[in-house]
C-alpha positions in Angstrom: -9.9 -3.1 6.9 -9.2 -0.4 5.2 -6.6 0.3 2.3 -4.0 2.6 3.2 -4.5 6.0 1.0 -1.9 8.7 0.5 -4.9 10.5 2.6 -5.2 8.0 5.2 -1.3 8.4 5.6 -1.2 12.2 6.3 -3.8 11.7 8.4 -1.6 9.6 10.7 1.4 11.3 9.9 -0.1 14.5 11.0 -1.6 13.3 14.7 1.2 15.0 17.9 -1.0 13.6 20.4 0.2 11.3 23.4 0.2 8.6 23.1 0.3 6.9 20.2 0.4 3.6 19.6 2.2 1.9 16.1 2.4 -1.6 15.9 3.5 -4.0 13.4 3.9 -7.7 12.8 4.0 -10.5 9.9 0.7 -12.6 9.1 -0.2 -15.6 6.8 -2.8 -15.2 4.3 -4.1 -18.2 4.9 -5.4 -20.0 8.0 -6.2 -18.6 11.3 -3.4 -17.2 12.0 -3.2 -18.3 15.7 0.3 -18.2 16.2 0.4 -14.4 14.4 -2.7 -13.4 17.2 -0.6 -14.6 19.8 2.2 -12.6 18.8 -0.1 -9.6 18.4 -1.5 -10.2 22.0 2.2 -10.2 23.3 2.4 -6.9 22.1 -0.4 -5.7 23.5 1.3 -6.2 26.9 4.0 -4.4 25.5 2.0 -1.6 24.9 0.1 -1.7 27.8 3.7 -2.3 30.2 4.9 0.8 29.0 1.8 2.8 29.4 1.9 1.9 33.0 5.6 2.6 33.1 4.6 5.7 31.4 2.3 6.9 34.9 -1.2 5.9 33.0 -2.7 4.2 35.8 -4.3 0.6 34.9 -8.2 1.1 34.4 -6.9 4.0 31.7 -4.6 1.4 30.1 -7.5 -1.2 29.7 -9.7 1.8 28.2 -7.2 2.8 26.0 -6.1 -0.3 24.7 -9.7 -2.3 24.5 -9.7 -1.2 20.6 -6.2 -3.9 20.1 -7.9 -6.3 22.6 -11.0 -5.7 20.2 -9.4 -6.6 17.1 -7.3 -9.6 18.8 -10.5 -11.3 19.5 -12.1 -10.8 16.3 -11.5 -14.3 14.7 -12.9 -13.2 11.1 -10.7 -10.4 10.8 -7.2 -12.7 11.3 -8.9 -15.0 8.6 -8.1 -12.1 5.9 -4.9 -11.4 6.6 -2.0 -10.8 4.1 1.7 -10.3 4.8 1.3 -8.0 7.4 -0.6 -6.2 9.7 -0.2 -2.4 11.0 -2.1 -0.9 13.7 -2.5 2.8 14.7 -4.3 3.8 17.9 -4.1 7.1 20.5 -7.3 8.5 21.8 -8.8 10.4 18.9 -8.3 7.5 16.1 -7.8 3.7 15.7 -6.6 2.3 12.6 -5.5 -0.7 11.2 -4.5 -2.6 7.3 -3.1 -5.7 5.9 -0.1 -5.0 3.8 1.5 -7.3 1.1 4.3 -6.3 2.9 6.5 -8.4 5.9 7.2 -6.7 8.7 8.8 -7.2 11.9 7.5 -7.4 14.7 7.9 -4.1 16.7 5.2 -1.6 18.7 6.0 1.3 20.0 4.4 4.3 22.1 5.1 7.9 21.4 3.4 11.2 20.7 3.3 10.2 16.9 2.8 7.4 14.7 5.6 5.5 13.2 5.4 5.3 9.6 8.7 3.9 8.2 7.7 1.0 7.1 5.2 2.1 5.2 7.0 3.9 2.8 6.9 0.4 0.1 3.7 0.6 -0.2 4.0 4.0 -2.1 7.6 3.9 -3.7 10.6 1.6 -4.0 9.3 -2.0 -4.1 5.9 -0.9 -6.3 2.7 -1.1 -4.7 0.0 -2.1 -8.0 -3.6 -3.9 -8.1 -4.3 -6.4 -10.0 -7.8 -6.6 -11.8 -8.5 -10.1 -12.5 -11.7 -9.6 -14.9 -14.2 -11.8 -17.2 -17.7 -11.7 -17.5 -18.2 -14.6 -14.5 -16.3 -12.9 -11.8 -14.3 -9.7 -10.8 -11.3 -9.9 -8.2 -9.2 -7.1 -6.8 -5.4 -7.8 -6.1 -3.2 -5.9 -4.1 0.9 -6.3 -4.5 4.4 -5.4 -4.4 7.3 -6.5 -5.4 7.7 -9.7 -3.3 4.0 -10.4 -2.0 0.4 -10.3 -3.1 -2.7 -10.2 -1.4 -6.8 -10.3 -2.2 -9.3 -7.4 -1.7 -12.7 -8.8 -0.7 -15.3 -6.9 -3.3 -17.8 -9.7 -3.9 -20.0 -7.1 -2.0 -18.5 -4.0 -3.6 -18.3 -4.7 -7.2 -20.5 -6.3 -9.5 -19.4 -9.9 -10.3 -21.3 -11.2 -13.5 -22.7 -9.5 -16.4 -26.3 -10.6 -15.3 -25.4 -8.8 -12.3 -25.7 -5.5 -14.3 -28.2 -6.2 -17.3 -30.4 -9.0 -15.9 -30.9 -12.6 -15.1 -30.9 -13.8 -19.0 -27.7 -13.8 -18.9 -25.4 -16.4 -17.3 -22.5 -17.6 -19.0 -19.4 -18.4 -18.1 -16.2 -17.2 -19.4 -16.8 -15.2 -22.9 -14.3 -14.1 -25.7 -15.3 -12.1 -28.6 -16.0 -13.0 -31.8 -13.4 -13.0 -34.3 -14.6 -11.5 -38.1 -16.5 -8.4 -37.1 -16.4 -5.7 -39.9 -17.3 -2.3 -40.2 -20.2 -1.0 -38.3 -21.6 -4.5 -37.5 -22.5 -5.1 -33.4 -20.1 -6.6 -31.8 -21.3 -10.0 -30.4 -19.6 -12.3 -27.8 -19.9 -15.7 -27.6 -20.5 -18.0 -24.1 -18.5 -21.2 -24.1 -20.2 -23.9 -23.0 -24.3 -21.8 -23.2 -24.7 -21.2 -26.6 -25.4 -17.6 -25.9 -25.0 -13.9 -27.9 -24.6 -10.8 -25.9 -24.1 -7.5 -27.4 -21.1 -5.3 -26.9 -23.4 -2.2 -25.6 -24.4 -5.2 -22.9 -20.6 -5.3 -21.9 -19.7 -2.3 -21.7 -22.7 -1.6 -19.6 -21.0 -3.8 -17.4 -18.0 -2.9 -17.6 -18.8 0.8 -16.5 -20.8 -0.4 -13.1 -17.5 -2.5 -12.4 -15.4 0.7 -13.1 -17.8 3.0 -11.3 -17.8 0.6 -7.9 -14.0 0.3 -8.6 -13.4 4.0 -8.0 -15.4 3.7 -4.7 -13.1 1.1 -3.4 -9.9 3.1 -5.1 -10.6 6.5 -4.4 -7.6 8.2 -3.4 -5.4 6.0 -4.4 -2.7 6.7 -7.6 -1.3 3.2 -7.9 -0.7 1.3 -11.5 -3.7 -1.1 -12.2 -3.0 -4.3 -14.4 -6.1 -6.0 -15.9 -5.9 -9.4 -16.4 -8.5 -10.3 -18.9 -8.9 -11.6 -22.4 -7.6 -8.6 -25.2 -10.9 -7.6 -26.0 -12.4 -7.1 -22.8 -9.5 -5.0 -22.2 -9.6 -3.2 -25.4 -13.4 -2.0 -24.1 -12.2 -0.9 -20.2 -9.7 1.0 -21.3 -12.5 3.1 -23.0 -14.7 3.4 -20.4 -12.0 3.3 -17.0 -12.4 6.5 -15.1 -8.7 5.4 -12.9 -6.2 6.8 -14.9 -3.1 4.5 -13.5 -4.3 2.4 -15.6 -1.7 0.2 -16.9 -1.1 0.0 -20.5 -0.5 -3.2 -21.0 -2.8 -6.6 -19.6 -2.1 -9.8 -18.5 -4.0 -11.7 -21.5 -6.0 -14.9 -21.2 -8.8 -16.0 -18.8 -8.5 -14.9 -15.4 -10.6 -17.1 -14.0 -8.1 -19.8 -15.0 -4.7 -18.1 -12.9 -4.9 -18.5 -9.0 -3.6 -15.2 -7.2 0.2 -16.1 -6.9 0.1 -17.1 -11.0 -1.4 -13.4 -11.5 1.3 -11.6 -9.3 4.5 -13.5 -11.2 2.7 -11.9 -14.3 2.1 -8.8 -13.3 5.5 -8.0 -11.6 7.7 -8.5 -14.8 5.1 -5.7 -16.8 5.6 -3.0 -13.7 9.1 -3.8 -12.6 10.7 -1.3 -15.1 8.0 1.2 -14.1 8.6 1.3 -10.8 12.7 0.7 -11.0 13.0 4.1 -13.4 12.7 6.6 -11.2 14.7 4.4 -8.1 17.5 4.1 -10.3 17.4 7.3 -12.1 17.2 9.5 -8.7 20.5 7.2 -7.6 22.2 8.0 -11.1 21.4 11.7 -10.3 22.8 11.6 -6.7 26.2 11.6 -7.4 25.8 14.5 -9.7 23.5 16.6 -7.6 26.1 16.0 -5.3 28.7 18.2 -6.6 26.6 20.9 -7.3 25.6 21.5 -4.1 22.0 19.3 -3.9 23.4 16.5 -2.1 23.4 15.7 1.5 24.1 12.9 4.3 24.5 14.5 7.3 21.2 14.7 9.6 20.9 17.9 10.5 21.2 19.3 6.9 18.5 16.7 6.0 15.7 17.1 8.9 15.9 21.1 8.0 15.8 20.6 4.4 12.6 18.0 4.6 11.2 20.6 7.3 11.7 23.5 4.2 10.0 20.9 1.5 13.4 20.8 0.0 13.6 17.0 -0.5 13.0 15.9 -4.0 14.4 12.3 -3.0 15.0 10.5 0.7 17.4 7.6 0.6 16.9 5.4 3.7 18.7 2.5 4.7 15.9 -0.4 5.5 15.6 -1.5 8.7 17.6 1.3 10.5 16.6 3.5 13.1 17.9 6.6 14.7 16.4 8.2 17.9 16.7 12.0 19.1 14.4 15.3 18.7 15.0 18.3 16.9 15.4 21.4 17.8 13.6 23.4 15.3 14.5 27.2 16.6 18.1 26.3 16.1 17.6 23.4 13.5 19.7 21.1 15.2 19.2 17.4 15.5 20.1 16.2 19.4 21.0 12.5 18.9 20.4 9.8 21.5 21.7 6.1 22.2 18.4 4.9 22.4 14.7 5.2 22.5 13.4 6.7 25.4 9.8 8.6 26.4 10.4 12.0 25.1 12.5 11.1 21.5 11.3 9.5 17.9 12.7 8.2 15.3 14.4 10.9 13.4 14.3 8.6 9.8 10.8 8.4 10.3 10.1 12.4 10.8 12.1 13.0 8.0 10.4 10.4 5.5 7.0 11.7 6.6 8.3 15.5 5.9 10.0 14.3 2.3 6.7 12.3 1.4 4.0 14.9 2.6 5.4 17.7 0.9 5.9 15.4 -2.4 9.2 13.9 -2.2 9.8 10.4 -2.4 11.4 8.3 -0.2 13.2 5.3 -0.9 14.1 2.1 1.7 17.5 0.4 0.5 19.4 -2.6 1.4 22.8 -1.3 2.5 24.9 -2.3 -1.0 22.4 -0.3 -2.5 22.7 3.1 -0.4 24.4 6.2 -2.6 26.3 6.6 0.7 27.8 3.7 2.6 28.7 5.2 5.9 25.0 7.1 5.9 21.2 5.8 7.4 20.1 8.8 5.3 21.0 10.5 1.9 18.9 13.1 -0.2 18.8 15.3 -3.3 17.5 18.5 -3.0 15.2 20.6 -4.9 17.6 24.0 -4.1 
């Protein structure tokens, strides 16, 4: 599965191609997930109910849709699942990700993709990997906020020093030695082996790790925390190519911390990190405001993320609004409900703000700048 990339997410946001098909649910990490699969085939038929409502006559709606029916049957996929799962899927592409993120169930059918809920994983609750690292084992953890997940990279990244520099070496976790002074070689000592390696052995190691790490991270711009012993992470630093890299680790073994003990130590390091620029575009609303950079009302919104004029979207989570715009006379026609022809206007207008580098912000209502508005934004003019 693959990670969801600011690239992968213009990609999506950029398809106007009937039909398209977004679906979302909530998954377990562990387990089979068999109650989560049956919810996934149930909306499946959704999909397929409306495509035949739609006009697409059945043996299209079986071709069409035998990519989800694909993925439903895959057992070993719903074995690595996280907090939830998104799948994207029209004629010309078929994607899908696990999210540390927990949706609700919903699909939909449209000429685009809906995107919405995406937004977390790039701004407002923090989206961060965890780099659980020794000299026994690498592990890549993905989180937010609230949740955590685990990237399989046993095949991707190299897991032990031997790995890199040879089978003469296999010790288990290693710490460096303390009393080094001047120009003498670093040495690091093997608990429990009796073994020396050299510090030009480690960081030989530690650049293959780093150099298979960009593979799996390219295109990403997320904070990375390392969770290794100081000087380990003292000799990354010098040699990491991924320049989110966090300033700060989470010190001690690794190996020692399961995957929820790394993510309650991780979140307090980032949480002010990802919280400044939240709190400081909501400080600056109510200023902007009165000079004119402010706005609430849709139609002033949609044309300004149309222009690139967003700097920050405000949307109230889990809210949705249907119509179409009207972009000769940039006007926003607003309907009841969803039907064939609308979208969902929050949607369009996040995917506008976020493409043309705005951010965009979910909040719960008692956090909104704006309490009687779904949408609120500053603007760059």
């Amino acid at each position: 599965m693959a990670i969801m990339t600011r690239k992968i997410f213009q990609e999506l946001a950029e398809v106007q191609q009937y039909p398209c098909v977004s679906i979302y649910i909530p998954t377990e990490r562990a387990g089979d997930n068999k109650k989560t699969r049956i919810r996934f085939k149930n909306q499946i038929q959704n999909v397929r109910d409306e495509l035949h409502q739609r006009g697409m006559q059945g043996n299209h709606v079986l071709e069409m849709t035998h990519p989800l029916e694909m993925l439903y049957e895959d057992t070993e996929i719903w074995r690595h699942m996280s907090d939830g799962l998104a799948v994207f899927l029209n004629p010309g592409k078929f994607a899908y990700s696990t999210f540390p993120i927990r949706f609700k169930d919903y699909a939909e059918v449209n000429t685009r993709f809906y995107l919405l809920p995406l937004m977390p994983v790039f701004n407002g609750d923090g989206r961060f990997f965890i780099l659980p690292l020794s000299l026994n084992q690498v592990r890549l953890l993905e989180g937010t906020r609230d949740h955590v997940t685990e990237i399989p990279v046993d095949d991707l990244i190299p897991q032990t020093l031997e790995d890199t520099v040879g089978s003469d070496y296999e010790e288990r976790s290693l710490q460096f030695r303390s009393g080094q002074t001047g120009g003498a070689q670093g040495m690091y000592h093997g608990q429990g082996r009796g073994k020396d390696f050299k510090k030009d052995e480690i960081i030989k190691h530690l650049r293959e790790v780093d150099k298979s790490l960009m593979e799996v991270l390219q295109g990403h711009n997320a904070p990375l925390v390392l969770a290794c012993v100081d000087s380990i992470f003292s000799l990354y630093r010098k040699v990491s190519s991924y320049s989110p890299l966090f300033k700060k680790n989470i010190s001690g073994n690794p190996d020692e911390l399961s995957m929820q003990e790394l993510h309650k130590k991780a979140w307090p390091l980032l949480e002010k990190y990802f919280m400044k620029h939240r709190d400081e575009a909501l400080k600056l609303y109510d200023f902007l405001s009165s000079k004119g950079r402010a706005a609430t009302i849709i139609d002033d919104i949609y044309n300004a993320s149309e222009e690139g004029r967003v700097e920050t979207l405000f949307v109230e989570k889990g809210k949705q609004l249907f119509g179409v715009y009207d972009k000769e006379n940039g006007r926003v026609e607003i309907h009841k409900e969803k039907n064939a022809t609308n979208y969902c206007l929050l949607d369009m207008a996040a995917k506008n703000t976020f493409l043309q580098g705005g951010r965009v912000y979910l909040l719960d209502k008692e956090e909104f700048p704006e309490k009687e508005a779904l949408m609120a934004a500053t603007l760059r003019y």
